[in-house]
Each structure stands twice: as C-alpha cells, then as structure tokens.
C-alpha positions in Angstrom: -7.7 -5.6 9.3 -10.3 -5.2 6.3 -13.3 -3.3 7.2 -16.0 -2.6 4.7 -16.1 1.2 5.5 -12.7 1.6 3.7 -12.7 -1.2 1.2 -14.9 -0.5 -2.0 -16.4 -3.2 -4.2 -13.9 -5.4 -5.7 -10.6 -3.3 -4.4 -9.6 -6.3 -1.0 -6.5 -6.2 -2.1 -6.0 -3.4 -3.2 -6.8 -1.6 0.2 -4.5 -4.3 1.9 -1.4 -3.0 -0.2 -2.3 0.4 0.5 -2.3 -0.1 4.2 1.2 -1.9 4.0 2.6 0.7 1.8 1.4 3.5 4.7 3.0 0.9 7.4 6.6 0.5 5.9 6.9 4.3 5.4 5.7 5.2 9.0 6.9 2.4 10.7 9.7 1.1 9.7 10.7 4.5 7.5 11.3 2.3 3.7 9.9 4.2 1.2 9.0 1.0 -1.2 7.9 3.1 -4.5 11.5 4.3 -4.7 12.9 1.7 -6.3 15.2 1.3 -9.6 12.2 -0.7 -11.5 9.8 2.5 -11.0 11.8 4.9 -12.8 10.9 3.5 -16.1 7.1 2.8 -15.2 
C-alpha cells in the first residue's frame, strides 16, 4: 500500500521493504536483520 505521504522521491522500494521489515517483526515475531550474513556487513 504505497502512499505518496510516506514515500519520498525515488525511495518505492525502499519504503516497501521497510514496511515488510516492520510486518515480519510485529507480526509474525522474525527478526530478519539477525542473520549470519549481517555480522560481517
């Protein structure tokens, strides 16, 4: 569900991975930026 209010110029998908990030941690309680391929980011 983009809206324009919350999506800056150029940033669509950006705002779309930010919202899914949000989703799996409330939702269904993953935390996806803990994760083995992170730690040497």
């Amino acid at each position: 569900m983009q809206r324009d209010w919350w999506t800056f110029d150029g940033t669509g998908e950006v705002t779309v991975n930010i919202f899914t990030l949000h989703a799996m941690n409330i939702i269904c309680h993953i935390q996806p930026w803990i994760h083995p391929w992170l730690d040497e980011q």
